[in-house]
TIFIKOL-229921 format. One line per field, with one value per residue (C-alpha): residue in three letters; chain; x, y, z. Coordinates in Angstrom, 2 decimals. Layout:
! TIFIKOL-229921
code = [ALA, ...]
unit = [A, ...]
px = [X, ...]
py = [Y, ...]
pz = [Z, ...]
! end
This chain:
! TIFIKOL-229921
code = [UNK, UNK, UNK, UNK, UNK, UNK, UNK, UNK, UNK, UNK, UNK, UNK, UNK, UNK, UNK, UNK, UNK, UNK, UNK, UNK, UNK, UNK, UNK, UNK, UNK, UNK, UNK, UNK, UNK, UNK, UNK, UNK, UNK, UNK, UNK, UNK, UNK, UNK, UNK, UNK, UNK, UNK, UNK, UNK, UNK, UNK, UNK, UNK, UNK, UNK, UNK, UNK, UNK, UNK, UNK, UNK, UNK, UNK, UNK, UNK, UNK, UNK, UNK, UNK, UNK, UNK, UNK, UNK, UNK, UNK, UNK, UNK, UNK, UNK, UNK, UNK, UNK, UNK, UNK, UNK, UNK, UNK, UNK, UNK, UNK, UNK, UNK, UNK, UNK, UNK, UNK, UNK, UNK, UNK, UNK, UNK, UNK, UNK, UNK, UNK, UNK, UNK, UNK, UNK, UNK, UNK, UNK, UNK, UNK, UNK, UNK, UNK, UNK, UNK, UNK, UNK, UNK, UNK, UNK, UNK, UNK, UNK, UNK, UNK, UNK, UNK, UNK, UNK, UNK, UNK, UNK, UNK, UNK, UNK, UNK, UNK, UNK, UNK, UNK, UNK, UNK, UNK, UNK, UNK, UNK, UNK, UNK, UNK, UNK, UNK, UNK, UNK, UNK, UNK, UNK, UNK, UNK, UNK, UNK, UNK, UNK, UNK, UNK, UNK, UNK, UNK, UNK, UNK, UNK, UNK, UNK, UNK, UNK, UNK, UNK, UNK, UNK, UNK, UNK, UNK, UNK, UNK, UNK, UNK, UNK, UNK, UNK, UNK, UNK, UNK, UNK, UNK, UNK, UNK, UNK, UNK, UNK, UNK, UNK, UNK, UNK, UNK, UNK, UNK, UNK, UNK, UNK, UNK, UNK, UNK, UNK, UNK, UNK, UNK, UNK, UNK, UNK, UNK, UNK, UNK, UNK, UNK, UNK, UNK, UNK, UNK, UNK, UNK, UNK, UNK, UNK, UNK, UNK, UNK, UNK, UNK, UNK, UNK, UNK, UNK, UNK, UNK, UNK, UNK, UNK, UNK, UNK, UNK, UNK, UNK, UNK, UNK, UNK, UNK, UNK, UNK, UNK, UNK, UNK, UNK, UNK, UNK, UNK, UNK, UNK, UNK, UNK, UNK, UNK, UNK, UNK, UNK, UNK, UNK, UNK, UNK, UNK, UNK, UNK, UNK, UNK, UNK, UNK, UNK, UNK, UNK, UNK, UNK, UNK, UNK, UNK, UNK, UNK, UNK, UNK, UNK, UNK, UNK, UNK, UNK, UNK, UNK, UNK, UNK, UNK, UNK, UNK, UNK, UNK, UNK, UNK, UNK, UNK, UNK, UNK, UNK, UNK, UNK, UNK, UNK, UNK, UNK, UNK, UNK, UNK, UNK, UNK, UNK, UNK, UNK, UNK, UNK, UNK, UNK, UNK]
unit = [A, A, A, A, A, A, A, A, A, A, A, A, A, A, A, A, A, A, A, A, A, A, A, A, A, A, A, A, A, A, A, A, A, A, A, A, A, A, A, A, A, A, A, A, A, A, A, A, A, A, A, A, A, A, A, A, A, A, A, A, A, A, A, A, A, A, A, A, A, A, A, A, A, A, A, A, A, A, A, A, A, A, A, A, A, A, A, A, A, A, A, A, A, A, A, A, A, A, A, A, A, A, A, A, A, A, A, A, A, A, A, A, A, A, A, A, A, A, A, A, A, A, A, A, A, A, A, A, A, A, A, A, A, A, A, A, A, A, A, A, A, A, A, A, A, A, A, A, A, A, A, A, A, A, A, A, A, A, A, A, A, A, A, A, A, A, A, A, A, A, A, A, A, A, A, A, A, A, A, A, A, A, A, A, A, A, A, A, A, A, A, A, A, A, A, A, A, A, A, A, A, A, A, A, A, A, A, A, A, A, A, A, A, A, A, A, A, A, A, A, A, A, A, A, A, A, A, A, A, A, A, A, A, A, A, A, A, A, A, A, A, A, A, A, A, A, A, A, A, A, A, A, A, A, A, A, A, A, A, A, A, A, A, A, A, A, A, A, A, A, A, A, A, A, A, A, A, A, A, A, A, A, A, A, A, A, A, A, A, A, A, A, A, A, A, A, A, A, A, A, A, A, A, A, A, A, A, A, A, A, A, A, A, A, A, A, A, A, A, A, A, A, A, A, A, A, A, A, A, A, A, A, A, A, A]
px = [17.50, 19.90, 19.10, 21.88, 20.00, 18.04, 14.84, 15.33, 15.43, 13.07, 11.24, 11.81, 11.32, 7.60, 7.88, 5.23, 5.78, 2.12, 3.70, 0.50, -0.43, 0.37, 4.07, 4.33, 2.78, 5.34, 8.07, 7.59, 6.93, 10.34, 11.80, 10.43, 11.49, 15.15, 15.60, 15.21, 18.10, 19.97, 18.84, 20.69, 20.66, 18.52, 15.96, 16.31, 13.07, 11.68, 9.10, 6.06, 3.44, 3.18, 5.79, 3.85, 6.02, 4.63, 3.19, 4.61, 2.56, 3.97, 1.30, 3.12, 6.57, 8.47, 11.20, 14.73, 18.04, 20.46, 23.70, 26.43, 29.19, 28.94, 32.08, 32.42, 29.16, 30.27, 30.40, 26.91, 25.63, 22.51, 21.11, 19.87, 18.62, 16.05, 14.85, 13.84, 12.30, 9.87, 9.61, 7.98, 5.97, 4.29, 3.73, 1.17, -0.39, -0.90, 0.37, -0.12, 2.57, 5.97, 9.13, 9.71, 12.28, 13.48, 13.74, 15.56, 15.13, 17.46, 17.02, 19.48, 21.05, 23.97, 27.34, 26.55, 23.10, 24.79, 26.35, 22.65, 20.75, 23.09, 22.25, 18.48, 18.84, 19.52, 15.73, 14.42, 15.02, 14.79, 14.18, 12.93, 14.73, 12.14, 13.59, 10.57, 11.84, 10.13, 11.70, 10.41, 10.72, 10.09, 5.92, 5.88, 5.37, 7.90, 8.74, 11.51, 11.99, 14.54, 16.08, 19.62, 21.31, 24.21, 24.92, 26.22, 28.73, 28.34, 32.33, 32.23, 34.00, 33.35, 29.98, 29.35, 25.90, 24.10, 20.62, 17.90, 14.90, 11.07, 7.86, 6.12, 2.44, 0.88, -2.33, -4.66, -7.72, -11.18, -10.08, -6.39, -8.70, -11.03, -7.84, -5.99, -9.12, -9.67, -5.78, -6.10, -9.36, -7.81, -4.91, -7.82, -9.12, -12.53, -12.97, -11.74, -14.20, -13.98, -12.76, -10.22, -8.89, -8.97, -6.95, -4.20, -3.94, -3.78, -1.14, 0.96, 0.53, 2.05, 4.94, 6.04, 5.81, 7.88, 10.33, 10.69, 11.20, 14.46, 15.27, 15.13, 17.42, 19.60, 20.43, 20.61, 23.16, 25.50, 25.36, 25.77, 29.08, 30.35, 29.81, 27.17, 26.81, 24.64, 21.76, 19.89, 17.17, 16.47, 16.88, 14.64, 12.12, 12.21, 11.41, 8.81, 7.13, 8.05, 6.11, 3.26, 3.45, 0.86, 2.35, 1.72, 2.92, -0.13, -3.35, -5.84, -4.16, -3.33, -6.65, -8.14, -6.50, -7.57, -11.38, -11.13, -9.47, -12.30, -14.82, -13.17, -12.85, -16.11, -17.83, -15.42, -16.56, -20.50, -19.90, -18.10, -21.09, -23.25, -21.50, -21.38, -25.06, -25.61, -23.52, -25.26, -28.90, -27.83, -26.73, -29.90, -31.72, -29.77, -30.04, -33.92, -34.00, -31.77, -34.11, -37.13, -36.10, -35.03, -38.28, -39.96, -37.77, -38.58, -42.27, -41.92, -40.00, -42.55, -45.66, -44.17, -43.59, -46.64, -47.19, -44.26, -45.47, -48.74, -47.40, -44.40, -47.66, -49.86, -46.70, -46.10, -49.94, -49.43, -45.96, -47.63, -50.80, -48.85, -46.80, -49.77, -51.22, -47.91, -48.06, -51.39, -50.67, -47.08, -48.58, -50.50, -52.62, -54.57, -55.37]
py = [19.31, 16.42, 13.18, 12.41, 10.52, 7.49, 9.63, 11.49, 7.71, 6.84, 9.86, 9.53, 5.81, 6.91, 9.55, 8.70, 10.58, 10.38, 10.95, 12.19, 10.51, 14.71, 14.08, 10.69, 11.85, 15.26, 13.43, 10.78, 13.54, 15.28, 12.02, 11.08, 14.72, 14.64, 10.64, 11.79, 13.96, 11.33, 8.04, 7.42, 10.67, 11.28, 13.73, 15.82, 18.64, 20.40, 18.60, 20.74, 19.86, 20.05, 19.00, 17.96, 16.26, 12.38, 13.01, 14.97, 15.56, 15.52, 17.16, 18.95, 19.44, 21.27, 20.27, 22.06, 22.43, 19.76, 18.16, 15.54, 14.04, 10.53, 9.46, 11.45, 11.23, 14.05, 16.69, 17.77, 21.49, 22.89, 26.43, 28.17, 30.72, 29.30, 26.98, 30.72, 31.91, 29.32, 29.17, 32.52, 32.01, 28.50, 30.79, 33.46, 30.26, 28.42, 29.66, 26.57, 24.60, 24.79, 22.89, 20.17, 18.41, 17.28, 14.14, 12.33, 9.64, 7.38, 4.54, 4.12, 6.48, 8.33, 9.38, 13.35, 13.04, 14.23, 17.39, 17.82, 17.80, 20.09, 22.36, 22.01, 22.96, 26.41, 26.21, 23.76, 23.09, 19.03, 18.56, 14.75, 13.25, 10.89, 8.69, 7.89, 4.51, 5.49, 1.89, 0.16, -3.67, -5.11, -5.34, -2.65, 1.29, 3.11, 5.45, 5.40, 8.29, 9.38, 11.71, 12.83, 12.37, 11.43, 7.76, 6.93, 4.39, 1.81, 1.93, 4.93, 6.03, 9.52, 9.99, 10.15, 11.32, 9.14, 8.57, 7.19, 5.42, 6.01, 4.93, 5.82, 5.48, 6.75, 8.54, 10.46, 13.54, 12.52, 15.06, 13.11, 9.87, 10.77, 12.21, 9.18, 6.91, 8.51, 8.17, 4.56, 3.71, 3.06, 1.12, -1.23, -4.49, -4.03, -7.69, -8.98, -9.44, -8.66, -11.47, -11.85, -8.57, -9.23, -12.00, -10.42, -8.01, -10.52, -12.21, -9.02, -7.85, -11.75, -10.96, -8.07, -9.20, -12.41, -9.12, -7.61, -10.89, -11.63, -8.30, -9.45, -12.64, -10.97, -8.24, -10.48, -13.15, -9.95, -9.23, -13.20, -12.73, -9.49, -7.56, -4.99, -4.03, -4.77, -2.50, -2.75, -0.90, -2.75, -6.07, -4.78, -4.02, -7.19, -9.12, -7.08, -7.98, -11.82, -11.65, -10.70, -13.82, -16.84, -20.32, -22.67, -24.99, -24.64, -27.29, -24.68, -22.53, -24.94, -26.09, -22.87, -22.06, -25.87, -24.72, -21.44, -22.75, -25.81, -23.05, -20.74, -24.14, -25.11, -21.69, -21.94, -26.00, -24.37, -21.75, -23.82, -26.53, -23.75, -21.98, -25.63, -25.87, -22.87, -23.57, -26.80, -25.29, -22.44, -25.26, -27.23, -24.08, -22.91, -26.66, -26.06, -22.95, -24.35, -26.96, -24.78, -22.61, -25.65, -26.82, -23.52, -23.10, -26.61, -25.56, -22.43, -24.22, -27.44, -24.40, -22.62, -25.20, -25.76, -22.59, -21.94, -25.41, -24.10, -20.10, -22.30, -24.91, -21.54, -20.02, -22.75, -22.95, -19.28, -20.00, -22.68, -20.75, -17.86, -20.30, -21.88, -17.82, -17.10, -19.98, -19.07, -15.48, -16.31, -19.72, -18.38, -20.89, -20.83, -17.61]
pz = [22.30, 22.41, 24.34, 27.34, 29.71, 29.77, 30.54, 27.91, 25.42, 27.23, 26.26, 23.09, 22.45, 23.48, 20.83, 17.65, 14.26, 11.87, 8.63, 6.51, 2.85, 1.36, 2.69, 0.93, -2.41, -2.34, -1.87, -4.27, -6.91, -6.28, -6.04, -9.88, -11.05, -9.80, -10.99, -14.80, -14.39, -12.25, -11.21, -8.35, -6.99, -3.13, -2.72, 0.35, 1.90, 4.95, 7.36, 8.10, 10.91, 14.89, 17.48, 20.32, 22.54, 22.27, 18.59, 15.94, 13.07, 9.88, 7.69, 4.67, 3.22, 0.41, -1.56, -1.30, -3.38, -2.72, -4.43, -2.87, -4.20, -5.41, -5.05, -1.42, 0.69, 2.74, 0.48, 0.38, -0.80, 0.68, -0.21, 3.41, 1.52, -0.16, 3.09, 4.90, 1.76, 1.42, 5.05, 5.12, 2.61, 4.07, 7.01, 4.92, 4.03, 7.39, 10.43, 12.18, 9.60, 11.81, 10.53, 12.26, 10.54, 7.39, 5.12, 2.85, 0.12, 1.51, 1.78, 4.48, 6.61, 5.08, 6.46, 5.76, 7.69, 11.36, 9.49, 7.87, 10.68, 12.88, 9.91, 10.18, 14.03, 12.99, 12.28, 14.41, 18.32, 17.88, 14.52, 13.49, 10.24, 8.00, 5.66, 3.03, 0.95, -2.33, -4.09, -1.45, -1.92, 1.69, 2.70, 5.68, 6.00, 3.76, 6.44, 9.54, 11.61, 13.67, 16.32, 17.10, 19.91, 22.41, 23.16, 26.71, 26.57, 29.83, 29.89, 30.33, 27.36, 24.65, 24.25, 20.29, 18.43, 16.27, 15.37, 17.90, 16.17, 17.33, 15.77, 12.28, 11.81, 8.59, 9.32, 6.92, 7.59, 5.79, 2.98, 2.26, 2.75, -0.65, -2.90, -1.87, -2.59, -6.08, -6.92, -6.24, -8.22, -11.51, -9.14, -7.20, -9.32, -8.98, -9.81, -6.60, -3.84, 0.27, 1.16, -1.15, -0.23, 3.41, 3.05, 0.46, 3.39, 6.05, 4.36, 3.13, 6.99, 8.10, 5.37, 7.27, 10.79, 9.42, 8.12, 11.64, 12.94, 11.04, 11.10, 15.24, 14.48, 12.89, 15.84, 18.27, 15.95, 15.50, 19.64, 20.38, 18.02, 19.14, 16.18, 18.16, 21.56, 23.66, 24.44, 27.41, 26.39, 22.93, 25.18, 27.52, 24.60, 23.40, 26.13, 26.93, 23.48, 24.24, 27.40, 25.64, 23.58, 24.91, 26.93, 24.48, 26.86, 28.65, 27.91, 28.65, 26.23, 23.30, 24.03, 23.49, 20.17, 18.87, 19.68, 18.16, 15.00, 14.61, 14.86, 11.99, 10.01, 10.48, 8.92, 6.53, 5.27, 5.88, 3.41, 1.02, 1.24, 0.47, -2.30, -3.94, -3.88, -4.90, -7.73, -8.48, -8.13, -10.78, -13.45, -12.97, -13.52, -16.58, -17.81, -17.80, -19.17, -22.14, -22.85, -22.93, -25.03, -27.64, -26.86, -28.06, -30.83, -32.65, -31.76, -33.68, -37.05, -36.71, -37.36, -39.72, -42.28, -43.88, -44.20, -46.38, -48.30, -49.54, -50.58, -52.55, -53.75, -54.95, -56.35, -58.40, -59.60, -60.63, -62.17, -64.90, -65.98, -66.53, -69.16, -70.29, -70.89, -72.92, -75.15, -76.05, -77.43, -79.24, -81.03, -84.60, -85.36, -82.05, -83.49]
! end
């Protein structure tokens, strides 16, 4: 199925792929295996899951054969063969597993991933290409999925395929939850409390929003200039998203956000109050506690001293008549 009309984007644009935690752990394993053979080198497999039209579940994947020229991207080698052997053999397993699509390492799009994915329709009707960033250095999901199809030109020039994006979410079952939660155990501090975490994730999710918002910038500095075209449809997108955005021009609204942020503030300088007398209360108690026990202590030496006087005094008594008894015996006229 290729995309020709602005239904059909529109369609697709609506078009969520749930990329499951399973796909993201495979892939990163075949990715570690083929980088001690070559660094550089992308990984490419087969997508397995549901297509159902708005959602397409991505719950499982295997990993296929695949070279390319360095030097020339569009030499690529892919063995068919082995794509319909394993194929049939996911289906013995579960029948409900269809290929949907494929991925790829990237993690960018490639000039050979048009000639791929014409390949992969062979298999697949409308097969969705994920590219899974498994250096990732940007805060975000490491997933981007896309769809082929056939831009129409507004000058009405040669329609040419390329790649249309849509939506990744990353979405786990109760069973991927627990394996993913005992992978990470060892990963988690265990040191670092609720609210400390809450906040590292607050602030990691503010990184990437601030991310997508150059990313923003910078498409709409290369239309201003002419380097892009324009698109209607991402224009329309994105003032759509700038409606949404409040009129801080507006008292009632400025207002508002004043209020809300004094009351946040406020628990904040009541718990902070409270943690310091806490704090306070626990040093005064460990103070006291201290000195009791130094009190007890000198108690215990001041009692037994005499006693250890008067077993050194009879010690000593014992010491001299046992002298006096030896004198006795060795002297010869005493006797």
């Amino acid at each position: 199925m290729v995309a020709t009309s602005t239904e059909q984007l529109t369609a697709l644009a609506n078009t969520t792929v749930i990329v499951h935690p399973l796909v993201l752990l495979s892939v990163a394993d075949h990715h570690a295996r083929a980088a001690a053979r070559s660094p550089h080198k992308r990984v490419v497999g087969v997508l397995l899951g549901q297509d159902n039209g708005k959602t397409v579940n991505v719950a499982n994947s295997f990993a296929i054969p695949f070279e390319e020229d360095d030097k020339d991207k569009k030499t690529w080698f892919l063995d068919h063969n082995y794509i319909e052997g394993m194929w049939e053999m996911f289906k013995k397993v579960n029948a409900r597993e269809r290929m949907i699509g494929w991925y790829h390492s990237g993690p960018k799009l490639r000039a050979s991933d048009q000639e791929i994915n014409e390949l992969f329709k062979r298999f697949i009707a409308r097969p969705v290409m994920v590219i899974v960033d498994v250096r990732q250095q940007a805060v975000g999901i490491p997933t981007d999925a896309y769809f082929a199809v056939e831009e129409i030109k507004d000058d009405g020039t040669e329609t040419r395929k390329t790649f249309f994006h849509v939506p990744s979410a990353i979405e786990a079952e109760e069973a991927e939850e627990i394996g993913v939660e005992h992978l990470l155990r060892d990963i988690k501090d265990s040191t670092t409390t609720t609210l400390s975490t809450r906040v590292a994730e607050q602030f990691a999710s503010l990184r990437g929003l601030q991310s997508r918002i150059l990313e923003i910038r910078d498409y709409l500095q290369a239309v201003a200039s002419g380097k892009y075209p324009v698109n209607h449809q991402i224009v329309y997108q994105l003032q759509d998203a700038l409606n949404l955005l409040p009129d801080l021009a507006d008292p009632q609204s400025t207002g508002a956000f004043i209020q809300n942020t004094n009351d946040q503030l406020l628990v904040v300088y009541l718990s902070s109050l409270a943690r310091a007398v806490i704090a306070l209360h626990a040093l005064v108690d460990n103070k006291a506690a201290n000195g009791n026990a130094e009190l007890e202590e000198g108690k215990q030496e001041a009692s037994s001293k005499p006693e250890g006087k008067a077993v050194s005094e009879a010690d000593k008594e014992k010491g001299k008549k046992a002298d006096e008894a030896e004198k006795k015996d060795s002297d010869p006229k005493s006797s």
